[in-house]
Structure formats: structure tokens, C-alpha cells
TIMAR-478067 format. One record per residue: residue in three letters; x, y, z of N, C-alpha, C, O, CB in turn. Coordinates in steps of 0.02 Angstrom, whole numbers, padded with zeros to 5 digits, always signed. Glycine has a CB too. Example, Ala and Ser with C-alpha at 12.3 -4.5 7.8 and 13.67 -1.06 7.14 Angstrom:
! TIMAR-478067
ALA+00660-00284+00390+00615-00225+00390+00660-00165+00390+00712-00166+00423+00565-00224+00452 SER+00642-00112+00354+00684-00053+00357+00645+00002+00394+00670+00057+00402+00704-00030+00286 
END
This chain:
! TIMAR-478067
UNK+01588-01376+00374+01547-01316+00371+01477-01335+00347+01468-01375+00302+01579-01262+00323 UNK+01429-01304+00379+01355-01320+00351+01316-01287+00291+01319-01226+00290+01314-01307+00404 UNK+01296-01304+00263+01268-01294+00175+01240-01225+00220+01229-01215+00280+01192-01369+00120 UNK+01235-01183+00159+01226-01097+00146+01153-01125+00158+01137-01113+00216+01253-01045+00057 UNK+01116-01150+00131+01034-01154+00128+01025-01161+00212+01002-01116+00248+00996-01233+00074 UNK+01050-01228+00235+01037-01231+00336+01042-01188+00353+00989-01170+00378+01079-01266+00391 UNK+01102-01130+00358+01111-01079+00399+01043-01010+00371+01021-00971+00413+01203-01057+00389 UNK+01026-01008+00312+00997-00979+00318+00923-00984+00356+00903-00940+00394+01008-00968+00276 UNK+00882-01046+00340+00838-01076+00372+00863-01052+00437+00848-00994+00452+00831-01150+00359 UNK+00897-01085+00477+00926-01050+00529+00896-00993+00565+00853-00992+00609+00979-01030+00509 UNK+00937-00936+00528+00913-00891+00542+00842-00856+00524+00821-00802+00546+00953-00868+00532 UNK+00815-00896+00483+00739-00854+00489+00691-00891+00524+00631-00876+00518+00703-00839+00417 UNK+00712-00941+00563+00687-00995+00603+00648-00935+00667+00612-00948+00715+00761-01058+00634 UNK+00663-00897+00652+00623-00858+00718+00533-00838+00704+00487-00832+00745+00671-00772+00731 UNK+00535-00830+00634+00454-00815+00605+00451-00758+00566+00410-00755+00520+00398-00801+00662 UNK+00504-00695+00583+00503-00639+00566+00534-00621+00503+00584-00651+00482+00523-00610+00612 UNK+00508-00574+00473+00526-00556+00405+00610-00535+00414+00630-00510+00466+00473-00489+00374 UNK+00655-00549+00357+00698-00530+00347+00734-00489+00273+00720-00494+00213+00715-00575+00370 UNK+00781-00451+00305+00805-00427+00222+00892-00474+00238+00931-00481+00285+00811-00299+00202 UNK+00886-00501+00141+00930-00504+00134+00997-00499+00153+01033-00548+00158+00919-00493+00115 UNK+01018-00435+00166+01073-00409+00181+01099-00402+00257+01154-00387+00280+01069-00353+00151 UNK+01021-00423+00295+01042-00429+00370+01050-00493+00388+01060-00509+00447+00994-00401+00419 UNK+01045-00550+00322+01079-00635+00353+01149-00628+00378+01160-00663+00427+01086-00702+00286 UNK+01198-00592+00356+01278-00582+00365+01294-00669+00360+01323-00700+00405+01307-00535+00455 UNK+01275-00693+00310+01319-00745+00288+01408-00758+00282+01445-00710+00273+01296-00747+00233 UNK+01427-00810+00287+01497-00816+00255+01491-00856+00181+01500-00916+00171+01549-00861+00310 UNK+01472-00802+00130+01454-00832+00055+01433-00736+00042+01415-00686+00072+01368-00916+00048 UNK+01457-00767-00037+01443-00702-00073+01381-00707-00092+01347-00759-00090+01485-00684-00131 UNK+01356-00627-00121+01301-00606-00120+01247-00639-00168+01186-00645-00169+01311-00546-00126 UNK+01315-00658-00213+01261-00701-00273+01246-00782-00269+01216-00815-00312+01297-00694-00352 UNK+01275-00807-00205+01273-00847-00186+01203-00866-00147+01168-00917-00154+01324-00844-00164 UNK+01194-00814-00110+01152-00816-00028+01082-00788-00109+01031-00822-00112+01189-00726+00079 UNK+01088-00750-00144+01036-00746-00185+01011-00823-00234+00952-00842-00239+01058-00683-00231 UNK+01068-00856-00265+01036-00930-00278+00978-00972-00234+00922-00994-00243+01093-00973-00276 UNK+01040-00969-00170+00995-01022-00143+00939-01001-00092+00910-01042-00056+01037-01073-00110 UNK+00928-00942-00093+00852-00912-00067+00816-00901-00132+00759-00926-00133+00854-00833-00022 UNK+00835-00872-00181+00786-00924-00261+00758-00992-00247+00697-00996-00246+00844-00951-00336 UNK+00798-01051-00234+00809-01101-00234+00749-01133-00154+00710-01181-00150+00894-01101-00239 UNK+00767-01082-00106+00741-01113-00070+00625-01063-00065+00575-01061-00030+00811-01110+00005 UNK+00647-01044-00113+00575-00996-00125+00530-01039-00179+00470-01028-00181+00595-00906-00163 UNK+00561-01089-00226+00541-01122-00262+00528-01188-00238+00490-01224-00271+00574-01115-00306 UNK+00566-01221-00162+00560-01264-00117+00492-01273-00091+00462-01322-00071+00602-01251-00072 UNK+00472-01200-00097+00395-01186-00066+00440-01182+00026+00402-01195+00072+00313-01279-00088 UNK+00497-01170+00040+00523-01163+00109+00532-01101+00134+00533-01085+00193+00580-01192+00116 UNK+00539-01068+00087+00551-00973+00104+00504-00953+00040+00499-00967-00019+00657-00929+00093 UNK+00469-00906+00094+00437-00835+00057+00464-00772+00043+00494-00736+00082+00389-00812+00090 UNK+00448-00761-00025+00484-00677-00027+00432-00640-00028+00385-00650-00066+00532-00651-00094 UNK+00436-00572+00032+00377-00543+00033+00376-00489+00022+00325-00459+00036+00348-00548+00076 UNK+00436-00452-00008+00439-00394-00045+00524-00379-00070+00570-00415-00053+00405-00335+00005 UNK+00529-00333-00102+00610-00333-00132+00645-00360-00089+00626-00339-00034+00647-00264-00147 UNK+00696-00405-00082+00742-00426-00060+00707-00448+00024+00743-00445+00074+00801-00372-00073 UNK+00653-00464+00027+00635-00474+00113+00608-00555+00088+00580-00576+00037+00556-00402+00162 UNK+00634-00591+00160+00601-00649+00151+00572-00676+00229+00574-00637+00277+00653-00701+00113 UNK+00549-00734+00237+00521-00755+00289+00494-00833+00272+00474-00855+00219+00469-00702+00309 UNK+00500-00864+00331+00501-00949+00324+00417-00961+00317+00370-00939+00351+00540-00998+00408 UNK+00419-00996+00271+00345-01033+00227+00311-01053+00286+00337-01087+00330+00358-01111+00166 UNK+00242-01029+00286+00194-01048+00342+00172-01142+00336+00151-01181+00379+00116-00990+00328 UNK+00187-01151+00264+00155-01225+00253+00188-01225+00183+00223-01186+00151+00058-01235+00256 UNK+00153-01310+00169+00193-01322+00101+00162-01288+00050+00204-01266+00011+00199-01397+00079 UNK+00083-01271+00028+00077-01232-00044+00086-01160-00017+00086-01137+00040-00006-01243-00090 UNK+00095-01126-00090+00086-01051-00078+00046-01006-00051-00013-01022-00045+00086-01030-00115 UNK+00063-00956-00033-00024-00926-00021-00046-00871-00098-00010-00827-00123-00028-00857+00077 UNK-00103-00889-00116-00138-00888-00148-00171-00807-00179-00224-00797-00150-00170-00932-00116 UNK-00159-00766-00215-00199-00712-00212-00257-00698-00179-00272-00646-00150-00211-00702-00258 UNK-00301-00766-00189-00370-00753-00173-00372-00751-00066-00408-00714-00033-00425-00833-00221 UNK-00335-00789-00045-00320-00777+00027-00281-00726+00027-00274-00708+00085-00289-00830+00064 UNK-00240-00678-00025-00207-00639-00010-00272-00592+00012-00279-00566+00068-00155-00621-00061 UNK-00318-00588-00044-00376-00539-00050-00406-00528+00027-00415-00479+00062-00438-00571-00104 UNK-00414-00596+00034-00460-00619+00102-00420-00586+00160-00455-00554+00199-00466-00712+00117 UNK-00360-00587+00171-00338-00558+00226-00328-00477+00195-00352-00428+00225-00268-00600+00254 UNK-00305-00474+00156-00335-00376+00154-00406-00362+00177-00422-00328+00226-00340-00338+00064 UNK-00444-00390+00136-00509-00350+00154-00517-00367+00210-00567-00335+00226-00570-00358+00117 UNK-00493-00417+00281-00505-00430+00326-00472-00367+00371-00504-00329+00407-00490-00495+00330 UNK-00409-00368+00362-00388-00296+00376-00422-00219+00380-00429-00178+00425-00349-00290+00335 UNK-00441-00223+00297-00458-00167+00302-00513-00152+00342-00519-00099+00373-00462-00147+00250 UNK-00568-00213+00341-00644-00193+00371-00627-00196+00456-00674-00179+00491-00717-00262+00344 UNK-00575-00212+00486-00542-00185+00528-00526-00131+00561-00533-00109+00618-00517-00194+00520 UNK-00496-00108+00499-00448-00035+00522-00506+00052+00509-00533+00071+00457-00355-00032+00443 UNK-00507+00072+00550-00544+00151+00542-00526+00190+00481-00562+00230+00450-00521+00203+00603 UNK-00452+00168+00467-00451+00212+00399-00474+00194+00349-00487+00137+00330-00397+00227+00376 UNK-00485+00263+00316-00506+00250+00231-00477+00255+00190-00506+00253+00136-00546+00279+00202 UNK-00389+00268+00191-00326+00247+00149-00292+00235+00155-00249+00258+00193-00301+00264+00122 UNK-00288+00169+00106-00216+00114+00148-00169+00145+00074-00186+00174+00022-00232-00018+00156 UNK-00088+00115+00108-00026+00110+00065-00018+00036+00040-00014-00014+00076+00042+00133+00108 UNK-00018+00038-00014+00019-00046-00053+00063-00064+00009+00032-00109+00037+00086-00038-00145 UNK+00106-00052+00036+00159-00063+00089+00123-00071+00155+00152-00079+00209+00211-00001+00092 UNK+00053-00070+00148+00016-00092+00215-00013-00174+00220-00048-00203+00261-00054-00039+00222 UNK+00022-00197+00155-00021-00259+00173+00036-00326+00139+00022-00383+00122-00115-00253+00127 UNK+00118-00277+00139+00169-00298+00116+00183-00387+00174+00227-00428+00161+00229-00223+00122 UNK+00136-00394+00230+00159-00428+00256+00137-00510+00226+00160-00564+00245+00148-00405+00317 UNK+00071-00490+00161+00064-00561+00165+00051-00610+00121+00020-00663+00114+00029-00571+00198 UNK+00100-00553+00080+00166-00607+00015+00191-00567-00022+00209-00514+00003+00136-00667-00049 UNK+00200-00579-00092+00278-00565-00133+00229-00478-00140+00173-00462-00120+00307-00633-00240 UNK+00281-00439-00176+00258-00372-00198+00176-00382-00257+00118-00361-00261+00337-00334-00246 UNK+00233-00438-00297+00166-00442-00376+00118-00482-00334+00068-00472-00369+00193-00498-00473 UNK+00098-00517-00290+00032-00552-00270+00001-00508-00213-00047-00522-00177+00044-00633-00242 UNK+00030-00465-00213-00027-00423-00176-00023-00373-00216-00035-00324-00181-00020-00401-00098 UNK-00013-00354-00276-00027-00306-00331-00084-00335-00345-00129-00294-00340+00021-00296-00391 UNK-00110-00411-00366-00150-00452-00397-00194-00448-00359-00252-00434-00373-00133-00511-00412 UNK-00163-00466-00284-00256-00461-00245-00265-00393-00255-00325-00388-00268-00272-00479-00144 UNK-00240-00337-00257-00260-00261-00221-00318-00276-00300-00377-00289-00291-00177-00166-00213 UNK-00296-00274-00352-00330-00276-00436-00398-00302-00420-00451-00269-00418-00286-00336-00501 UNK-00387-00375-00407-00465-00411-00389-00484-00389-00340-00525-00429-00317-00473-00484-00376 UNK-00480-00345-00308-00532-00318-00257-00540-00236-00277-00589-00209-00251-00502-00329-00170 UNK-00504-00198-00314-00547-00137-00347-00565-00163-00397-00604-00125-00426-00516-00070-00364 UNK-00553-00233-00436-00605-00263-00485-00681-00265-00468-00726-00241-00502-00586-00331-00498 UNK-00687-00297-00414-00759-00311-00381-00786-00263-00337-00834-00286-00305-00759-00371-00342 UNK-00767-00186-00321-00761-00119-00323-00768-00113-00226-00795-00069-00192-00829-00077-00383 UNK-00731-00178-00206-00706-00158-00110-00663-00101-00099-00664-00061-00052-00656-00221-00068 UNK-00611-00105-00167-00561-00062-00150-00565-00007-00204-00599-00032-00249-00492-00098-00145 UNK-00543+00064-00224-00525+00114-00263-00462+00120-00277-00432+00107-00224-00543+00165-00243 UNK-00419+00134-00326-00373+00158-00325-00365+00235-00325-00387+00263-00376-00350+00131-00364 UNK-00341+00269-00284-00364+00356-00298-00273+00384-00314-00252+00442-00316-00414+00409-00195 UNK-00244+00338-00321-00171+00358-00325-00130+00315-00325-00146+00263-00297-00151+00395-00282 UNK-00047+00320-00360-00027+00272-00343+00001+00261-00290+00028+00297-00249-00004+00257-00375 UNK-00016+00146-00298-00011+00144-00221-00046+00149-00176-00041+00112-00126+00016+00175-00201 UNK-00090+00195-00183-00127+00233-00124-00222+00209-00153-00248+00225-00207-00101+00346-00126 UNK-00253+00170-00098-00309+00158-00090-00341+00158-00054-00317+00166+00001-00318+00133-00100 UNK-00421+00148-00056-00484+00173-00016-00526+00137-00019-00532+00106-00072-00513+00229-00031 UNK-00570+00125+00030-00632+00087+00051-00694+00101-00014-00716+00155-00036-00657+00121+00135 UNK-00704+00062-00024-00752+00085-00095-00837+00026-00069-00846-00022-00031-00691+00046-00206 UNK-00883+00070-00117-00933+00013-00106-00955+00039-00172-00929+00089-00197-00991+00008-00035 UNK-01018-00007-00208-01026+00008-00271-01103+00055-00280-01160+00032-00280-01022-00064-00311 UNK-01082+00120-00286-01145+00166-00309-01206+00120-00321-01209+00068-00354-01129+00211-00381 UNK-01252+00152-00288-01342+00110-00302-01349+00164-00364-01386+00136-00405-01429+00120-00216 UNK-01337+00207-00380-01347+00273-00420-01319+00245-00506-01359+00230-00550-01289+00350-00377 UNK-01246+00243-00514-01203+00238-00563-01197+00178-00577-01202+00161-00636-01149+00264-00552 UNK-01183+00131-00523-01167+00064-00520-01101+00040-00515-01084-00018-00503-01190+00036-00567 UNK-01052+00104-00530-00981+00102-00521-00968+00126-00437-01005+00157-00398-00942+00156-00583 UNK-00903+00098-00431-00867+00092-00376-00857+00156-00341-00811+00179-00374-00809+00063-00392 UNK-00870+00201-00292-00849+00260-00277-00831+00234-00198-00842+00178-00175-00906+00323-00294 UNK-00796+00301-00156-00744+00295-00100-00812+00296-00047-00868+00301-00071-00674+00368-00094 UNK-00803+00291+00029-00847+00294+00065-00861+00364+00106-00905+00382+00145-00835+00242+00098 UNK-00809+00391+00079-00778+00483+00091-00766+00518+00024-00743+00494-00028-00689+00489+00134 UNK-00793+00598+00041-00770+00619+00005-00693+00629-00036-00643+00611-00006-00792+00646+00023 UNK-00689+00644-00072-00608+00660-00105-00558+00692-00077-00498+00679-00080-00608+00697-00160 UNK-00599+00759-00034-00565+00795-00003-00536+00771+00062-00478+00786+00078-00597+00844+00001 UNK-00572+00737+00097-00563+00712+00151-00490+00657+00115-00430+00670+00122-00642+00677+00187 UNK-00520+00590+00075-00463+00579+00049-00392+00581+00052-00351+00541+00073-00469+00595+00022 UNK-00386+00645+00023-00332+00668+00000-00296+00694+00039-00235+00685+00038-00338+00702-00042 UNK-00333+00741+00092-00296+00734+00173-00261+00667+00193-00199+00663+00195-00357+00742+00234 UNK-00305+00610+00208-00264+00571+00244-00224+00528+00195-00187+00482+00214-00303+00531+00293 UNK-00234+00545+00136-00186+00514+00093-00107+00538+00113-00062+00500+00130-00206+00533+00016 UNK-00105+00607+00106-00043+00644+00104-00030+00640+00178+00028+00636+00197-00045+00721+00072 UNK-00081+00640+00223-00023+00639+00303-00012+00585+00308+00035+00581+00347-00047+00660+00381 UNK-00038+00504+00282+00000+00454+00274+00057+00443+00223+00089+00391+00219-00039+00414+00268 UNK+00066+00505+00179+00138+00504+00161+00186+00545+00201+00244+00529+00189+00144+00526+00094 UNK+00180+00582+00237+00188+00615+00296+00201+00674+00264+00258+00695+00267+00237+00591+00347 UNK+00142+00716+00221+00148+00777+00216+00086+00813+00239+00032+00782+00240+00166+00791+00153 UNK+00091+00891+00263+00063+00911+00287+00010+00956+00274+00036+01010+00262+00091+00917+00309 UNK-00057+00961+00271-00105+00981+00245-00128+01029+00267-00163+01022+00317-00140+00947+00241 UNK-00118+01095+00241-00176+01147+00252-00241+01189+00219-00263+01170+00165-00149+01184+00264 UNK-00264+01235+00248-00330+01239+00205-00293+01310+00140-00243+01345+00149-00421+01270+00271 UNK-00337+01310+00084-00304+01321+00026-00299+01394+00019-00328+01413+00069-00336+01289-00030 UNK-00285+01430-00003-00278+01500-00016-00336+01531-00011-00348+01587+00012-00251+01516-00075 UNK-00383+01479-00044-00481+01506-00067-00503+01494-00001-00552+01528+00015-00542+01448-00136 UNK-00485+01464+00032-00536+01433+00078-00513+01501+00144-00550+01531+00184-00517+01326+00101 UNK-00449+01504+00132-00439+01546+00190-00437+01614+00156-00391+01645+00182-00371+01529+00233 UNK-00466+01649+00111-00470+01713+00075-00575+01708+00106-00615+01749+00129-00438+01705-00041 UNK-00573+01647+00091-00667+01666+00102-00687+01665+00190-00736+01696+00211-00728+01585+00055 UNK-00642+01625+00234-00637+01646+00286-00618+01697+00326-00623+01705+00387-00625+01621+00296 UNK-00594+01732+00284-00553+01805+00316-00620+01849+00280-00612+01908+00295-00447+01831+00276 UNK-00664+01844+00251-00716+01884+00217-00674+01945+00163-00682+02006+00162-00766+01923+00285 UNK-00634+01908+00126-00592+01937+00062-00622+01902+00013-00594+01904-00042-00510+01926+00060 UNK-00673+01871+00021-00668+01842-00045-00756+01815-00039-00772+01793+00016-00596+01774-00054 UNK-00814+01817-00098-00877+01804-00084-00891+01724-00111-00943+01691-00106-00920+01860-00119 UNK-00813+01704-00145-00832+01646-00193-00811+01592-00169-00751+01583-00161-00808+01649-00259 UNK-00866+01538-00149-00853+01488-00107-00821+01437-00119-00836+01410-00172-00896+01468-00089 UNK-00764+01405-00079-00704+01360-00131-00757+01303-00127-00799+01296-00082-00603+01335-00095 UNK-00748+01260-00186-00750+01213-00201-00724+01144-00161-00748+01088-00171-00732+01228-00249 UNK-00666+01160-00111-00663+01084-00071-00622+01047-00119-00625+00986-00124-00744+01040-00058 UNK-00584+01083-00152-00535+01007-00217-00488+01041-00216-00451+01028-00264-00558+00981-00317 UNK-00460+01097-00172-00391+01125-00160-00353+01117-00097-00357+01148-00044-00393+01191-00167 UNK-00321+01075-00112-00276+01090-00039-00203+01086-00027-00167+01045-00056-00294+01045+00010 UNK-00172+01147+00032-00101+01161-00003-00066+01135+00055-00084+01129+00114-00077+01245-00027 UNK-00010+01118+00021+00037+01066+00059+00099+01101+00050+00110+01139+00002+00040+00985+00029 UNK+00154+01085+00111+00205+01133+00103+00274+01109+00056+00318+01141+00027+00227+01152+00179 UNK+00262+01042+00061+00329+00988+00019+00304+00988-00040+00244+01000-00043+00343+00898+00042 UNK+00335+00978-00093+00336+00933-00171+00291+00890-00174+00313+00843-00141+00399+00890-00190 UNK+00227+00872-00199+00186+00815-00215+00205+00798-00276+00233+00842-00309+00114+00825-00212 UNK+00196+00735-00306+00207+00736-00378+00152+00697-00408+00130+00696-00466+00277+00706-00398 UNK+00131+00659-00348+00056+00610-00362-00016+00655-00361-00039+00704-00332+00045+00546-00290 UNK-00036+00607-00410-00120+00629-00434-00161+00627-00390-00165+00689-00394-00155+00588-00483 UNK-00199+00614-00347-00263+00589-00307-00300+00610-00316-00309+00671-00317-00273+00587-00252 UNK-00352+00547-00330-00427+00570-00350-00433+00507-00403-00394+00463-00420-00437+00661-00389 UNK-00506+00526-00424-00530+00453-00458-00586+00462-00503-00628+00506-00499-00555+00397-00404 UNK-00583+00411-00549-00633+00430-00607-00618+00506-00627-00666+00542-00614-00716+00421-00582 UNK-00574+00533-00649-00576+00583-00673-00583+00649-00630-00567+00701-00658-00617+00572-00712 UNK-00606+00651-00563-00587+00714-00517-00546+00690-00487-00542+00634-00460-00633+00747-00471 UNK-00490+00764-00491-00426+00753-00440-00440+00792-00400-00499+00810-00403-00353+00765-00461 UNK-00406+00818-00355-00377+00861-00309-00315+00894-00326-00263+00868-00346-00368+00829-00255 UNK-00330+00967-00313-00273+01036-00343-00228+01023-00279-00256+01018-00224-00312+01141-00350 UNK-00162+01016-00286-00111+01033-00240-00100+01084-00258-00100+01095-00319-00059+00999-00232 UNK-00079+01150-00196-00086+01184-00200-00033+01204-00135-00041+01196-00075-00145+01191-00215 UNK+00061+01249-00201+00115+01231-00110+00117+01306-00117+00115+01355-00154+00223+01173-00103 UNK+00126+01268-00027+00112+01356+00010+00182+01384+00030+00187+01440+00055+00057+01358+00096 
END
């Protein structure tokens, strides 16, 4: 029979990320967990988020600071202006892309406006601190339909559109029909959820 470590190599010999639990080894669970420890400390397998792994591009690690480099390469890419921690899960462990996401709202590319949940930032000529490249409101929209909840306009907004109402909303309410439990917003302004 061939050592538990070959067969796994084996099977991730294709390139693609795997979980754990879809090797279907013949070895128990705390077994197939040693020696993917074992083979992650080899520098031969990567773990690139809870229980997911995938075969080592080369012999050193990859690095926060290339972690950084390929986010922000991404992001200045992509049209949106809020990514999920789980958007950039592909390119290493959970904690080293916690570290890059840090050093890059350190040096104010990125915001945190929630958890998890971040935004394109550049650094105020005004304040000198880090603000989003969109407003909050806007934000917080595509924050929540990238959690896949659904956004409508707020009680105020549609009381002053129906001409019930003379007092102009403010733009920091918006009501959603599910449970939110997260904050969004930054430096100290949030956004009112508001369920309809």
C-alpha cells in the first residue's frame, strides 16, 4: 500500500484547491490531518483556508507582502468598491491574508467599513486619513447585496417622495428585509438598517 502523504499529493496533483473531507482517503481523519500538517510544513501543500488545501506553487512560501501585491492587483482590476475577506481566499492561509488585508488599510489602499467587508480607499488631500472612493451609502448597498441581502429605499426617503414628508433624508438609512447584525460604515459614521 502507498504512504497516506503520496496518495494525497496524488490527488491534489491537479492544481485545484481542495477540502479535506473530499480526499476520501483509506486512513482516519486524524491521520490524513497529521500528514497534511506535515506536508504544509514540507513547504509541499498549502492551506488556503479552514480545512482547504492545494499543492505548493514552489519551494518558499508566499509571503504577505505578494499576498498584498496580488490583492491590490485584483482589486485595481475589479469595478467594485467592496470586496469580501473570502474574495481573495485564493492566495493563501486565512491569517496571511488577514495580514495583507491590515498592511494595505495600514497604508490606507484598503478601508475596513465592516467585518470582513472592504473598500477601495485613497488617502484624503483634506484630513490626510484614509476615506472610501464612494459614498457610504452607496457602500452599504453593495455591501449587503454582496451578502445577498436586499436593499430598499428607507421609510424617509419614500415618505419625502410621496410628498408626506418636507424633511429631507439624510442618505444613512436603508431598509433591508432579512436580519443584519453587521455595522457598516467607518470612522465613526454608520449606516441605519432599517427592516421593512
Amino acid at each position: 500500500m502507498r504512504k497516506l502523504n503520496d496518495q494525497i499529493l496524488e490527488r491534489l496533483g491537479s492544481g485545484s484547491t481542495f477540502a479535506r473531507d473530499d480526499l476520501q482517503l483509506d486512513a482516519n481523519y486524524d491521520s490524513v490531518g497529521r500528514v497534511l500538517n506535515m506536508l504544509v510544513k514540507e513547504r509541499k501543500v498549502v492551506r488556503v483556508g479552514r480545512g482547504r488545501y492545494r499543492l505548493a506553487s514552489g519551494n518558499a512560501p508566499v509571503s504577505a507582502a505578494s499576498i498584498s501585491e496580488q490583492i491590490e492587483r485584483r482589486i485595481a482590476r475589479s469595478k467594485r468598491n467592496v470586496f469580501l475577506r473570502g474574495d481573495f481566499g485564493d492566495f493563501g492561509s486565512y491569517d496571511a491574508v488577514g495580514r495583507a488585508l491590515r498592511q494595505m488599510t495600514n497604508s490606507g489602499r484598503l478601508i475596513q467599513i465592516g467585518y470582513g467587508l472592504y473598500a477601495k480607499a485613497e488617502v484624503s488631500p483634506f484630513s490626510g486619513k484614509s476615506a472610501p472612493l464612494v459614498g457610504i451609502k452607496r457602500l452599504a448597498a453593495e455591501a449587503l447585496g454582496r451578502l445577498g441581502k436586499a436593499v430598499e429605499p428607507s421609510s424617509f426617503e419614500r415618505s419625502y417622495n410621496a410628498g408626506r414628508s418636507t424633511q429631507v433624508p439624510t442618505g444613512r438609512t436603508l431598509a433591508v428585509k432579512d436580519r443584519v447584525r453587521r455595522r457598516i460604515g467607518y470612522d465613526g459614521n454608520y449606516v441605519v438598517l432599517e427592516r421593512t
